[in-house]
Residue frames relative to the residue before (quaternion, step in Angstrom):
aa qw qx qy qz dx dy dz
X 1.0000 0.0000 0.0000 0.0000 0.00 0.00 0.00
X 0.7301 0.4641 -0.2962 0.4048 3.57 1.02 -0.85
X 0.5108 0.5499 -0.3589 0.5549 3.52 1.64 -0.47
X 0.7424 0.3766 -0.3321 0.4434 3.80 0.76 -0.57
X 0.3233 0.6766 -0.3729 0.5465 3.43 1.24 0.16
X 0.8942 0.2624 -0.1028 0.3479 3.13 -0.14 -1.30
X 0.6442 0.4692 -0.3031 0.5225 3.33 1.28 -0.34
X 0.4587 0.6787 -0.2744 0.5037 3.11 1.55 -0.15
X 0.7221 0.3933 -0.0800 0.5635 3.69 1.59 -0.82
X 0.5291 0.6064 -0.3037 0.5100 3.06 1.44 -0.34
X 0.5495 0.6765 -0.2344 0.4306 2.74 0.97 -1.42
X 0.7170 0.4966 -0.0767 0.4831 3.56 0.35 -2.11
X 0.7055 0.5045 -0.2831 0.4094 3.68 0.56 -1.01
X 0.6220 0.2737 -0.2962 0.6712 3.75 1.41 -1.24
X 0.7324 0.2254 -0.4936 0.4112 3.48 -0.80 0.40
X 0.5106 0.3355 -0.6427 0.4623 3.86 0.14 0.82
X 0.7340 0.4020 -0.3492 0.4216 3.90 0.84 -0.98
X 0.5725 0.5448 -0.4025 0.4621 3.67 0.96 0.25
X 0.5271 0.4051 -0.3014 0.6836 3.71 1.46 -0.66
X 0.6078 0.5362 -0.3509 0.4690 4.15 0.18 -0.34
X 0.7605 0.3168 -0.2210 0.5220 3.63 0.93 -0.82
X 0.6063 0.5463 -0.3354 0.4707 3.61 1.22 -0.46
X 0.4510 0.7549 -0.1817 0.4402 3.16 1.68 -0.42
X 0.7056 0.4112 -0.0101 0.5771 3.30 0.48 -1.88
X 0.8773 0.2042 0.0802 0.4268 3.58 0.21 -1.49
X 0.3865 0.6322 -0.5959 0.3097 3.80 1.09 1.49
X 0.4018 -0.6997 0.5829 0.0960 3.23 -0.86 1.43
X 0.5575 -0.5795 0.5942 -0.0182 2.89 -1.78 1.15
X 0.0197 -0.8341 0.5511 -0.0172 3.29 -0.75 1.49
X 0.1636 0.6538 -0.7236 0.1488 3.50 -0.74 0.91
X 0.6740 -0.5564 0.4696 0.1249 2.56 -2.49 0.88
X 0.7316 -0.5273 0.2985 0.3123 2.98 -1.58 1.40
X 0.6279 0.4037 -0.4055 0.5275 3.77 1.12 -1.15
X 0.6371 0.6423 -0.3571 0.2324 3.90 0.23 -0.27
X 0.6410 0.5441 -0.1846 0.5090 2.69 1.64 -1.28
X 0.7739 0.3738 -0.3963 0.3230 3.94 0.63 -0.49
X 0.3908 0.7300 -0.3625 0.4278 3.13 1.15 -0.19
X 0.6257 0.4772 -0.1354 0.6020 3.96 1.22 -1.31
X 0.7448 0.4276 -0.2915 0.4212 3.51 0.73 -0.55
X 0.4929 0.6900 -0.2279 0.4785 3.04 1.58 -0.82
X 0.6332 0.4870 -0.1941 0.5694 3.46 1.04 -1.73
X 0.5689 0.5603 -0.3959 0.4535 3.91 0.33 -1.21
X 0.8242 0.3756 -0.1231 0.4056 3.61 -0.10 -1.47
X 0.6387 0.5452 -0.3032 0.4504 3.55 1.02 -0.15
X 0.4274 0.7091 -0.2559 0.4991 3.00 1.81 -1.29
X 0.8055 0.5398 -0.0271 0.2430 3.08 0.24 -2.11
X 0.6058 0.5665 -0.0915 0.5511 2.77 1.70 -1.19
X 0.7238 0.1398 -0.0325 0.6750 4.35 1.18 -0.96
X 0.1766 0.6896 -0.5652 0.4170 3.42 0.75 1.16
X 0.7226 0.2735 -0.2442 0.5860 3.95 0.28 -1.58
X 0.6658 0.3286 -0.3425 0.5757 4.11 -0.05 -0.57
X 0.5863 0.3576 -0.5831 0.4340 4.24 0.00 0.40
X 0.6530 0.5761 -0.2691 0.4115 3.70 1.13 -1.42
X 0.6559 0.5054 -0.2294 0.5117 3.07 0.98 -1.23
X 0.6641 0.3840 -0.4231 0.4821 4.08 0.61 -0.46
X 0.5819 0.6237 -0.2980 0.4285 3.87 1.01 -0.34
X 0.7639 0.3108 -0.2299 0.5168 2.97 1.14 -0.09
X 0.4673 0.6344 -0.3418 0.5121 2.99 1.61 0.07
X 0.6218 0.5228 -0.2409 0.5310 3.60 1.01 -1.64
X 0.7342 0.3485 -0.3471 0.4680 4.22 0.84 -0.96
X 0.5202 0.6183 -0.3854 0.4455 3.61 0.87 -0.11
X 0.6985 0.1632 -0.3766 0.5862 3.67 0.32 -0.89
X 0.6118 0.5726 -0.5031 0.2115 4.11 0.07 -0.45
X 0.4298 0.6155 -0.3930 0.5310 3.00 1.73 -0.50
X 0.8885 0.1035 -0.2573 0.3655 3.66 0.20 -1.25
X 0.4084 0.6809 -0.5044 0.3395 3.13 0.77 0.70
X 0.4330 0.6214 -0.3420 0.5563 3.59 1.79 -0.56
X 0.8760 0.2783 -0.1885 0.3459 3.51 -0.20 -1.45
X 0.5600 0.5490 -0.4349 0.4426 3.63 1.64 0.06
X 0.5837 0.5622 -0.2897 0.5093 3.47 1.41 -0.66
X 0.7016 0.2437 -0.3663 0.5605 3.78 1.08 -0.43
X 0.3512 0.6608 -0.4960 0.4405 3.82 0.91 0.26
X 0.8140 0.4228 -0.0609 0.3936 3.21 0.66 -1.59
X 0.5626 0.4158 -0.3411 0.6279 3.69 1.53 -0.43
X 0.6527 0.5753 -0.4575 0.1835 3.56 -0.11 -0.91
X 0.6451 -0.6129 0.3780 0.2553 3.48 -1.01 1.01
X 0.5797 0.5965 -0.2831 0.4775 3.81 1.14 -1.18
X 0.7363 0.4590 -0.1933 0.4580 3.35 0.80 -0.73
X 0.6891 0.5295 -0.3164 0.3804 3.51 0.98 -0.75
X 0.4579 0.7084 -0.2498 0.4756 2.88 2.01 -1.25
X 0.6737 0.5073 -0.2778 0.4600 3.67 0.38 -1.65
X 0.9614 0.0426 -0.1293 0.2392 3.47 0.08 -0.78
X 0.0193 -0.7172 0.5093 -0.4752 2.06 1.74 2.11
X 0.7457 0.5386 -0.0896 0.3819 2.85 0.72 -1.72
X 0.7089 0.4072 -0.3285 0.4730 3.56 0.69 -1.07
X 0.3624 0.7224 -0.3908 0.4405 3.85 1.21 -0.66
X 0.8007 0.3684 -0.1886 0.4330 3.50 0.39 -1.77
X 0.4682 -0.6456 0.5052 0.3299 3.19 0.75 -0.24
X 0.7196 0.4052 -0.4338 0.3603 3.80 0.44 1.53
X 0.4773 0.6080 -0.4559 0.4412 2.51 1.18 1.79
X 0.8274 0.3152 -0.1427 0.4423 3.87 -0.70 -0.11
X 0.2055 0.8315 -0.4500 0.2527 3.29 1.57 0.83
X 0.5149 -0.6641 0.4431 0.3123 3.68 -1.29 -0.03
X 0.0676 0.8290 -0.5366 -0.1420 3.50 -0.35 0.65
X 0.7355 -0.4485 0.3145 0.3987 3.35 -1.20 0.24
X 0.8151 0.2305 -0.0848 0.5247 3.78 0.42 -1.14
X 0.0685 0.8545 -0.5065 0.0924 3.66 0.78 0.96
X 0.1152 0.8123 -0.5717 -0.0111 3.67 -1.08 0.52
X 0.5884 0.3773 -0.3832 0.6038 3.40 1.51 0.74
X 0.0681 -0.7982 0.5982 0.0215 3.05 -1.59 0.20
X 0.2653 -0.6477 0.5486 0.4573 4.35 -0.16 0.13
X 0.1766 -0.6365 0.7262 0.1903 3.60 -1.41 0.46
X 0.0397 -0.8694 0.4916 -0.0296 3.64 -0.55 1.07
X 0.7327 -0.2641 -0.1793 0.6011 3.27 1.28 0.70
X 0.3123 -0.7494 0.5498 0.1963 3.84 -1.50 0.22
X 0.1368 0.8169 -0.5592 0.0341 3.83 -0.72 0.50
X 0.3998 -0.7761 0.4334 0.2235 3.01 -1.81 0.41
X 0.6606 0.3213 -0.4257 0.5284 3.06 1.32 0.82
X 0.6294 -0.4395 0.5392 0.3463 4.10 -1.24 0.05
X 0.7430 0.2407 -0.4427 0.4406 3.43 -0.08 -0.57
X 0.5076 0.5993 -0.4717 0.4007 3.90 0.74 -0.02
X 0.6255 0.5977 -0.2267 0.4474 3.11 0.66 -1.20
X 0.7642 0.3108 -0.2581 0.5027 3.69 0.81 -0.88
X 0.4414 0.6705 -0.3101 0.5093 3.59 1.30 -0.14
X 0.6722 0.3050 -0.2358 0.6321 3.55 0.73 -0.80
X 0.6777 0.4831 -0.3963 0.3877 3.64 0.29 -0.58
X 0.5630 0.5325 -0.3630 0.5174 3.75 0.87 -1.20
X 0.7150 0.3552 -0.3254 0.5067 3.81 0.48 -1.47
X 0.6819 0.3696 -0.5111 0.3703 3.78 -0.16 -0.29
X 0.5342 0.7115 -0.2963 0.3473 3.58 0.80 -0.67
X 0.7015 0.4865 -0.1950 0.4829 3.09 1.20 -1.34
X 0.6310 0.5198 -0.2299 0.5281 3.40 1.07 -1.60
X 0.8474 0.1889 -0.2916 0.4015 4.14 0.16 -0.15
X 0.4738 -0.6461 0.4352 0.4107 3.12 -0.90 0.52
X 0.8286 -0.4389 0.2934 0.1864 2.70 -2.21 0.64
X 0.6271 0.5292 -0.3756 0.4308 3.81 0.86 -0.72
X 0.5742 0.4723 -0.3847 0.5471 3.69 1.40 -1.11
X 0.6570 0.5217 -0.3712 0.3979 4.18 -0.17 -0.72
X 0.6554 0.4892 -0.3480 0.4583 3.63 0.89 -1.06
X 0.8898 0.2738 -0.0019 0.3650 3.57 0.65 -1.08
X 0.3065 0.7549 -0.3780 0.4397 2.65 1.94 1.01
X 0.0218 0.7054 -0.6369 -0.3103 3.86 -0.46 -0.17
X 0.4021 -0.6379 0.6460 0.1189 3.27 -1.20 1.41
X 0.1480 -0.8335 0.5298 0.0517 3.35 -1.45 1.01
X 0.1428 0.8601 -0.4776 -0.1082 3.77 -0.26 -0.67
X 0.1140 -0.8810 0.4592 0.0009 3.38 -0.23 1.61
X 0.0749 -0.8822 0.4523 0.1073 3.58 0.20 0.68
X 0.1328 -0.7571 0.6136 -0.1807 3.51 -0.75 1.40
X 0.4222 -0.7080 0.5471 0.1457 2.87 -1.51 1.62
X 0.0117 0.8511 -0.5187 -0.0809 4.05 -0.91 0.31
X 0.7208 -0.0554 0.1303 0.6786 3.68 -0.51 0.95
X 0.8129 -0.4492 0.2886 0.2325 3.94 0.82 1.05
X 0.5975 0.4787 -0.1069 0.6344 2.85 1.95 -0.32
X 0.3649 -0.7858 0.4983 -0.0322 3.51 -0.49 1.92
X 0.0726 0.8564 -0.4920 0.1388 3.27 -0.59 1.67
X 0.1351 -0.8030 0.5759 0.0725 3.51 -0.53 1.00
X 0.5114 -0.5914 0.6228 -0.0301 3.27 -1.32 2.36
X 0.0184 0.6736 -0.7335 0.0888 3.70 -1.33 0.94
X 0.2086 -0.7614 0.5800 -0.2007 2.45 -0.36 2.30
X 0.1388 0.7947 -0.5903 -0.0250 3.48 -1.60 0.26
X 0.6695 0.2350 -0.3557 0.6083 3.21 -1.32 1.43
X 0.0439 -0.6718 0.7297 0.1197 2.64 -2.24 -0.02
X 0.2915 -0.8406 0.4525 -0.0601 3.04 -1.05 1.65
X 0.4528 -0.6869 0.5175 0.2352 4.05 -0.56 0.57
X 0.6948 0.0963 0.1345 0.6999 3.67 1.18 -1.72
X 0.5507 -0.5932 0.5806 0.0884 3.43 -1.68 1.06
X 0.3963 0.7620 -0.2430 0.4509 3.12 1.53 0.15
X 0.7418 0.0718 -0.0278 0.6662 3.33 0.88 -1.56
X 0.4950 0.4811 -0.6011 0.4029 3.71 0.93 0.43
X 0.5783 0.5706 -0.4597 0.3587 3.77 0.71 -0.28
X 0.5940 0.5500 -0.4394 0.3894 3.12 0.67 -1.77
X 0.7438 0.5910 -0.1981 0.2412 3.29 0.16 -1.63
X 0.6897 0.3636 -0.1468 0.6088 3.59 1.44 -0.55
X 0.5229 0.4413 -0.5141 0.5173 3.29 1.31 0.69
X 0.4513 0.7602 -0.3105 0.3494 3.28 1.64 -0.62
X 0.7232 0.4547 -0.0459 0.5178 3.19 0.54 -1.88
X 0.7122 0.5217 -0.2528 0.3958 3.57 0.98 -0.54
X 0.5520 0.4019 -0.3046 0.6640 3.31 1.98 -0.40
X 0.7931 0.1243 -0.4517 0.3892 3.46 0.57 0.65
X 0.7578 -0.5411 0.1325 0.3397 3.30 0.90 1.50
X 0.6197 0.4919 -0.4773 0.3823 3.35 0.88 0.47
X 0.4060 -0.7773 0.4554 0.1537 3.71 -0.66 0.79
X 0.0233 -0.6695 0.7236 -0.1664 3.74 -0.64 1.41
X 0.0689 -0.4543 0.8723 0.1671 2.97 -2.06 -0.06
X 0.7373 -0.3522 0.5270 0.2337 3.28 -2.31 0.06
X 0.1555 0.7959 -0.5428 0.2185 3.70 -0.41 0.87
X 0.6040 -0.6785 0.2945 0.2969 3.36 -1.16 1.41
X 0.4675 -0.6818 0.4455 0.3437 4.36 -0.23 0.07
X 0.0503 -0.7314 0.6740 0.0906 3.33 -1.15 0.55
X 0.3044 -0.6594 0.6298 0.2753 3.49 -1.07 -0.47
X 0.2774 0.7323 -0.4849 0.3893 3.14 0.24 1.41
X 0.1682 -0.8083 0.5372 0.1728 3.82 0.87 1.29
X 0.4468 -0.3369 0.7460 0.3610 3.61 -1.97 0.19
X 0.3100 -0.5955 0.7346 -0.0977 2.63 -2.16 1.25
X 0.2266 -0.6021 0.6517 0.4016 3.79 -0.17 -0.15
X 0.7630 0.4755 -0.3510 0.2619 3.55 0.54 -1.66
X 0.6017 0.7153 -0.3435 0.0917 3.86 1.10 -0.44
């Protein structure tokens, strides 16, 4: 009786672990025309996975600078500057200059005046009079480039300020060493 008992539980014990595995492991039946369609998807996936990751980090990269152009663009120092450059006591000439703004580079002259005519237009007039216009022309890898420079600066200090200026009114410089090399129209 105790042997039938127990086989009696045995019994009970594999068919809960047979219902336990039917459980875990009940396959899924779909048609054959269903199924390429999913593979298709899979392998496409698989295929714009690194360029989906790779635009996500692109998309957090400019939000990033989109943040710090938006505090670039609120910040008080700056409003102040091109307060200042507006009045006309900024980008002056001084005697012992070693900065300068480089505002664009090319490899041909008539570019060079093209940007110059368009920056001209875009700033007012008090900043253009009292600007000293440069152009520093440099050879690279054999290859002849001409630098469009403005101002002259003593400290990198107020050549920055100043090119945050110009940058709240959309024209793009960085900080760059000074020559003394006037603009020509004729060059």
């Amino acid at each position: 009786m105790m042997l039938m008992g127990v086989l009696v539980l045995s019994a009970c014990n594999s068919s809960q672990q047979v219902n336990m595995a039917q459980a875990i492991q009940q396959p899924i039946l779909i048609e054959k025309s269903d199924l390429e369609p999913l593979k298709s998807f899979a392998a496409q996936w698989e295929s714009s996975q690194p360029k989906v990751e790779q635009l996500l980090k692109l998309e957090n990269k400019l939000t990033q600078l989109a943040t710090n152009l938006k505090q670039l663009n609120d910040s008080d120092v700056l409003n102040t500057r091109v307060n200042d450059v507006v009045n006309n006591q900024s980008i002056l000439k001084t005697d012992s200059a070693l900065f300068a703004l480089q505002i664009a580079a090319f490899k041909n002259k008539d570019a060079l005046k093209k940007k110059l005519s368009e920056f001209q237009e875009k700033t007012p007039q008090n900043i253009i009079l009292s600007t000293e216009i440069n152009v520093e022309t440099v050879s690279v890898n054999n290859t002849t480039f001409y630098r469009l420079k403005l101002g002259a600066y003593r400290n990198s200090a107020d050549a920055k300020n100043d090119c945050l200026a110009l940058i709240k009114q959309q024209v793009a410089c960085f900080v760059s060493s000074y020559v003394q090399q006037p603009y020509r129209s004729t060059i």
